[in-house]
N, C-alpha and C positions, 0 to 999 in steps of 0.2 A: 489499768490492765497492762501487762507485760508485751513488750510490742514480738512478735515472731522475727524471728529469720528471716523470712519473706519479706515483711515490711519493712524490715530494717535496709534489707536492701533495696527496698523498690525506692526509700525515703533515702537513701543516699547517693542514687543513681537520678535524682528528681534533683538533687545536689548539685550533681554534676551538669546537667542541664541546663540546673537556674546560670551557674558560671557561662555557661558558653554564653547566652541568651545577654547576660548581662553585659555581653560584652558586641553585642549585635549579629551573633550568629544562629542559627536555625539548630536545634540539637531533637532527638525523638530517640524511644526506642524501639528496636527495631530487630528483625528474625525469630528465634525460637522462643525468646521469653515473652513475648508477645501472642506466640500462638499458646504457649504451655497455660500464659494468663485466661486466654478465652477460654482454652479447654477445661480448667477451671483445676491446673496440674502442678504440681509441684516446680518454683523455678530458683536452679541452683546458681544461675547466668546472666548478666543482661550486658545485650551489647548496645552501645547508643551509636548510631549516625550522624554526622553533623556539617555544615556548610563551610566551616574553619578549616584550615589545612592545618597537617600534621604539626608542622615547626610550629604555629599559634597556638594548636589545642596543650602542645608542652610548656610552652611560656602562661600558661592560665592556671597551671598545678604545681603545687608545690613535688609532690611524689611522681614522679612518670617514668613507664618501661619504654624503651624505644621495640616493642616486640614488633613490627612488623612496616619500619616506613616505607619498604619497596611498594608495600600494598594500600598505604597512606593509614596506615592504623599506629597510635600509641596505647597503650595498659595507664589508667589511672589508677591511684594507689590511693582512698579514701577510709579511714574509719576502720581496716582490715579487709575494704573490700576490694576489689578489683575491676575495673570494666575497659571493656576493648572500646577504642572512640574512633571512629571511623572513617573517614573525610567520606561525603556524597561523592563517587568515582563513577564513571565509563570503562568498561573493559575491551579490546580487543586480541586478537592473534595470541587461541588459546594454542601454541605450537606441540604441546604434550600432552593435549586433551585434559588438562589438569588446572593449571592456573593459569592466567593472560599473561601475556610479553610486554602488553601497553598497557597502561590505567593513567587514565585522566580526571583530573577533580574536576567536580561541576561542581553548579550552584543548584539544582534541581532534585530535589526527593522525590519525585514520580522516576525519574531517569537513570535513579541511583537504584528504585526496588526493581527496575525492570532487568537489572540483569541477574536476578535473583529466581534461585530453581525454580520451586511451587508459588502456586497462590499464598498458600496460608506462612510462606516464609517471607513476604512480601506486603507485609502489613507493617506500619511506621506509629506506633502509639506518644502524644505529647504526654506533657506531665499533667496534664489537667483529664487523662483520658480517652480524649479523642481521636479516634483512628485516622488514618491515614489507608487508604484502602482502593488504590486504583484498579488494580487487577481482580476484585471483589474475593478476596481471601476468606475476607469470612463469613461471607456465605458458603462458600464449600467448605468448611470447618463446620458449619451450620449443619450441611446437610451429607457429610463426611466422605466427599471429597477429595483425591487429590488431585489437581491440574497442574499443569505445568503454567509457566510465565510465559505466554509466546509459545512457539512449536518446537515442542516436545524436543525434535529429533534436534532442532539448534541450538536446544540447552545440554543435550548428552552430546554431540562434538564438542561443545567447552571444557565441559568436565564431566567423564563418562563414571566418574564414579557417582553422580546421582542419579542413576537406573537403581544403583543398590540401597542409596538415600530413600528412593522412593518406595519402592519392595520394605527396608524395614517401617518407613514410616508410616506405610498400611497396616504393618504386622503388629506393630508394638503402640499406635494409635487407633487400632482397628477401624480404620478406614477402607474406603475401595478406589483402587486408579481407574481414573479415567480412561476411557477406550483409547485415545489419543496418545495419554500415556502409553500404555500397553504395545502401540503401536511402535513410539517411538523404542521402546525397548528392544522390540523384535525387531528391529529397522539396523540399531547401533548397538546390539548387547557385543560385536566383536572389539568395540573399539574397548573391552575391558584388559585387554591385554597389557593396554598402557599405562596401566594404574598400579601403583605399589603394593604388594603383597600384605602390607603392615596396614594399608589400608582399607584393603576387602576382608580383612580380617574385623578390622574393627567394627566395620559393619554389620557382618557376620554373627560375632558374636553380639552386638545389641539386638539383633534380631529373635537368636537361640535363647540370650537369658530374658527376654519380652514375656507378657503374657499369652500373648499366642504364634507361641514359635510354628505352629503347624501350616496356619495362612500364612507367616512367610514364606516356610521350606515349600510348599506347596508354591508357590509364583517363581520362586528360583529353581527347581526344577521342571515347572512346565515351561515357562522363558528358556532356560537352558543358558543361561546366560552364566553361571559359575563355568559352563564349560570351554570360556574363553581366558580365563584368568592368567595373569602374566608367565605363572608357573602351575604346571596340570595339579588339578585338583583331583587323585583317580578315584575316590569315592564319592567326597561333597559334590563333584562335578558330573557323576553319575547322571545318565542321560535316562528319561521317566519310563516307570512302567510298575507292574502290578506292585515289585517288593516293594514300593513306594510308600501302599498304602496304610498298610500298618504301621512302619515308622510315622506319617504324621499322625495317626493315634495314639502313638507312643512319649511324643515327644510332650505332652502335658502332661504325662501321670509319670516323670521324674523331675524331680527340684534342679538340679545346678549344668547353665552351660556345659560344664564338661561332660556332666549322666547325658546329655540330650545330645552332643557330639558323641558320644562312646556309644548312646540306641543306632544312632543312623549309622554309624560302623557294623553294628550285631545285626541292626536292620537288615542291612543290604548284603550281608556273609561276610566282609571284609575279614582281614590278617590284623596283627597286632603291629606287625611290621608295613602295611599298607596305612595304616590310620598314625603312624609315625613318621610315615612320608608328608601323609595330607598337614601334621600337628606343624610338621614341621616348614612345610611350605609356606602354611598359612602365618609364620612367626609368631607362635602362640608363647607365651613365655617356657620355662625349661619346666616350672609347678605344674603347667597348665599341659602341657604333652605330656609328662607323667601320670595325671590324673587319667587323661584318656587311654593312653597306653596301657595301662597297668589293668585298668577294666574290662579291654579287652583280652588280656592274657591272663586276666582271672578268668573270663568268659571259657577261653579257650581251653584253661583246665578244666574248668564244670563241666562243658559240651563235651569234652573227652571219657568223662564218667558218663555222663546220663545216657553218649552210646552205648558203653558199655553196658549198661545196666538189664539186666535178664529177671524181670517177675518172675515168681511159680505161679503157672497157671492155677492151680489148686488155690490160692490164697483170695482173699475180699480185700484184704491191704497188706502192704508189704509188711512182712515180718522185720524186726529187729536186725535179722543174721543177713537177709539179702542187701540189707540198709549201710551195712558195716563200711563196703568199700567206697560209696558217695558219700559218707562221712569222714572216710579218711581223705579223699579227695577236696572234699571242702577245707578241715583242716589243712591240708599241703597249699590249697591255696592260697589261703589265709598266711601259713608262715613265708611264701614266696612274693606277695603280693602288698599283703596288710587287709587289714580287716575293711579299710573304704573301698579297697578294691572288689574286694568279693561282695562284699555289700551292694555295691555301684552294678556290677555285675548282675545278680540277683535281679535288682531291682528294674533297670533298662530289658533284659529279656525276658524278663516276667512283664514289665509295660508292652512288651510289643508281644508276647503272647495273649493278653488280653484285648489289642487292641487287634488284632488278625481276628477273635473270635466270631465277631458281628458278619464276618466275612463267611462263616464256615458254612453253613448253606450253599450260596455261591462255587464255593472248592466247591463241594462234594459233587455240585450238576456238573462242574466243569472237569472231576475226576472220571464221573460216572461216561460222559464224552468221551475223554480220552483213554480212559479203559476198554469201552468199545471200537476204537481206532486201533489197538493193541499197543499203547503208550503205558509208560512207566508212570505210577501214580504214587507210587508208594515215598517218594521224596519228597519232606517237607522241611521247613525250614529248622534251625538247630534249636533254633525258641520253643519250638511247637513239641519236641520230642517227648515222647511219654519220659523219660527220664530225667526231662527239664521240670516237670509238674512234680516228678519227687520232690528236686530239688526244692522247688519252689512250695513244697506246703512243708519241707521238716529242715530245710538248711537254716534259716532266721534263728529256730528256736537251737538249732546244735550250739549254733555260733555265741547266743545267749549260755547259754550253758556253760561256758570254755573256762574255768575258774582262770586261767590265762587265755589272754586275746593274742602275745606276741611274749618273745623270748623276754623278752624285757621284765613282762608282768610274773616270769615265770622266779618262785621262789629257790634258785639255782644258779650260780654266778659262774663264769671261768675260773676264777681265786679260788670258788670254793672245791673245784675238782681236782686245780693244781695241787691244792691243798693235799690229795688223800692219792696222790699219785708222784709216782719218780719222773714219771715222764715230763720234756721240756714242752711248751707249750706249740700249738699248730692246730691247722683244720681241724685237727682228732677234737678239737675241745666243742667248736660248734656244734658240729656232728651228731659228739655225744648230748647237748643240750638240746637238741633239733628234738631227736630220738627220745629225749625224755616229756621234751614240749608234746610232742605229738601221743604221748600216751593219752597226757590228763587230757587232749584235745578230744579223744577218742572217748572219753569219759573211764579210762581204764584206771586212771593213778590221779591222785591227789594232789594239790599241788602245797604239798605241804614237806618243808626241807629236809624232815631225816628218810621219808619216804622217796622223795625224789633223789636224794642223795645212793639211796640203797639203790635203785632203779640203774642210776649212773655207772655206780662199782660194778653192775650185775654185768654191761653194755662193755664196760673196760675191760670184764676177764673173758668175755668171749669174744671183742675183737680185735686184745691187746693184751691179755695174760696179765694186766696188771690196774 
């Protein structure tokens, strides 16, 4: 039988082990590939810990990175694999709230997990199996768990970025924090200010692209602990309350980090320019703030129609001719956007107009209150708008329809307009291609060249004579 990826590396990390051993040092592995293993998860990693100091553990391999001696670790280079080896250390005087000032080798592997965040990251497995398990990690892996190593609040002064360790590792292992934990969070969520922006991001996003982004975003907004972050977060850091609840309804019924960053913008009403600040704060790459940005400022063209938008009372569904102008507005979005965006769009406020549904009972008694108080009831969110439900039962299939998705697909080039005209080329050329895109979008014209071509000439003599 073909050995897996997994095995391959568990059996050459067992490699590396027998080396150290052979040579009278103590080697295990130890942290996440250890808990992934219990969990019974996928493990891409393994880090070993060992009794040897760093300058020994490089004089026993032929391949070695010096990736990290301040912190006693070198990178073995085996087979194609890699593993971090770790000298058993003591930590003290976290001065940044991030990493130690001091680190001292020991020779002790109970002393070496103790400074180590959770239980379940504090488990030391040998090659033959056997745990190592002082802090009883896996039992609360057992019974799903998360504890801290010691008290809480002395593991977030060392390094206050595992409050948000702990948040995703409930989220995304669906686990529950202990009271303690919890405690300790509400106790030091300000010390997050000291922590690099590129790294509550990272966090962040493993949490959002997890299986259930909703228990996390739901513990980071009731903690309120995004709202200390080194640089304001003015939306993600949004302080809780009812628009809450829909977006974590929402955040499961779209696929990709960015649709589940771009809901909780649409969620909570934000700007395209507001969720640009947040993309950008967060140092999300320049792919990854475009993706959200754009979804929302496709959002914000739809929401501009679906105000607009006037049924005839008379009608059981909307007529074709009331339809004309959310179809052109979809097209326009589309060619301003792209078709992921309007997609993306579509999709996030249609997730959070379905997930506000379950709630609607609730409004109405809470309407029906403040209409007798003589309160404005009639305001609801831009998701909810009778003109967002057009959208969302006939935009999909327009968009389907569009014999072109983008200028590109459109059988109509620049060359070929230059072609049948004196004039030098400029904006007029887009323009006119825009204006021809936007026909067949419309389902008006063909996307077919001598047709569109005639379409183009017709566009040139009325607003160019030529």
């Amino acid at each position: 039988m073909k050995r897996s990826q997994q095995d391959s590396l568990f059996e050459e990390a067992y490699e590396v082990i027998k080396v150290l051993e052979a040579h009278g040092y103590e080697a295990y592995l130890v942290g996440g590939c250890v808990r992934d293993a219990l969990l019974d998860r996928p493990v891409h990693d393994v880090d070993i810990a060992t009794s040897a100091e760093p300058a020994r553990v490089a004089s026993l391999f032929e391949r070695v990175i010096p990736t990290g001696l301040q912190h006693g670790t070198v990178t073995v280079v085996r087979h194609g694999y890699t593993f971090e080896v770790t000298t058993f250390r003591s930590e003290a005087g976290y001065s940044d709230y991030r990493r130690p000032s001091e680190v001292h080798y020991i020779q002790d592997l109970s002393e070496d997990l103790r400074r180590r965040d959770y239980t379940m990251n504090a488990i030391a497995m040998d090659r033959y199996g056997q745990l190592h398990d002082p802090f009883h990690g896996a039992a609360d892996l057992e019974h799903g768990w998360i504890r801290a190593v010691g008290q809480a609040e002395e593991r977030y002064a060392e390094d206050a970025l595992r409050m948000l360790r702990g948040i995703r590792f409930a989220s995304v292992l669906r686990m529950r924090l202990a009271k303690s934990v919890w405690r300790g969070i509400m106790a030091k969520k300000t010390l997050l200010r000291h922590i690099a922006m590129e790294r509550v991001c990272d966090e962040l996003w493993k949490l959002t692209a997890g299986p259930d982004p909703a228990k996390g975003w739901s513990m980071l907004v009731r903690s309120g602990v995004l709202r200390h972050t080194k640089e304001p977060l003015r939306i993600y850091g949004r302080e809780d309350g009812p628009a809450w609840l829909p977006v974590y309804g929402a955040l499961g019924r779209v696929d990709t980090p960015e649709q589940r960053l771009a809901a909780v913008a649409i969620g909570l009403g934000a700007t395209a320019e507001a969720a640009a600040q947040d993309a950008k704060a967060l140092r999300l790459s320049k792919a990854e703030q475009d993706a959200i940005v754009s979804v929302l400022s496709a959002f914000a063209r739809l929401e501009a129609a679906a105000h607009a938008y006037r049924p005839a009372v008379s009608s059981g569904r909307a007529a074709q001719g009331e339809l004309a102008p959310m179809r052109l507005a979809v097209a326009q979005a589309l060619l301003a956007y792209g078709e992921n965006a309007v997609r993306g769009a579509l999709a996030c406020s249609r997730a959070l107009a379905e997930a506000a549904a379950p709630c609607a009972a609730k409004r109405e008694a809470r309407a029906g209150m403040r209409a007798a108080l003589g309160q404005d009831v009639s305001v609801l969110p831009s998701y909810q708008h009778e003109g967002m439900h057009v959208l969302y039962e006939h935009a999909s299939a327009w968009i389907d329809a569009m014999p072109a998705k983008s200028l590109a697909q459109l059988k109509l080039s620049g060359k070929d307009l230059l072609a049948v005209t004196t004039r030098q080329g400029g904006p007029w050329v887009r323009a006119c291609l825009e204006h021809v895109w936007l026909k067949t979008a419309e389902g008006l014209l063909l996307n077919e060249a001598e047709l569109l071509l005639q379409e183009a000439e017709q566009w040139l003599r009325a607003h160019h004579g030529a």
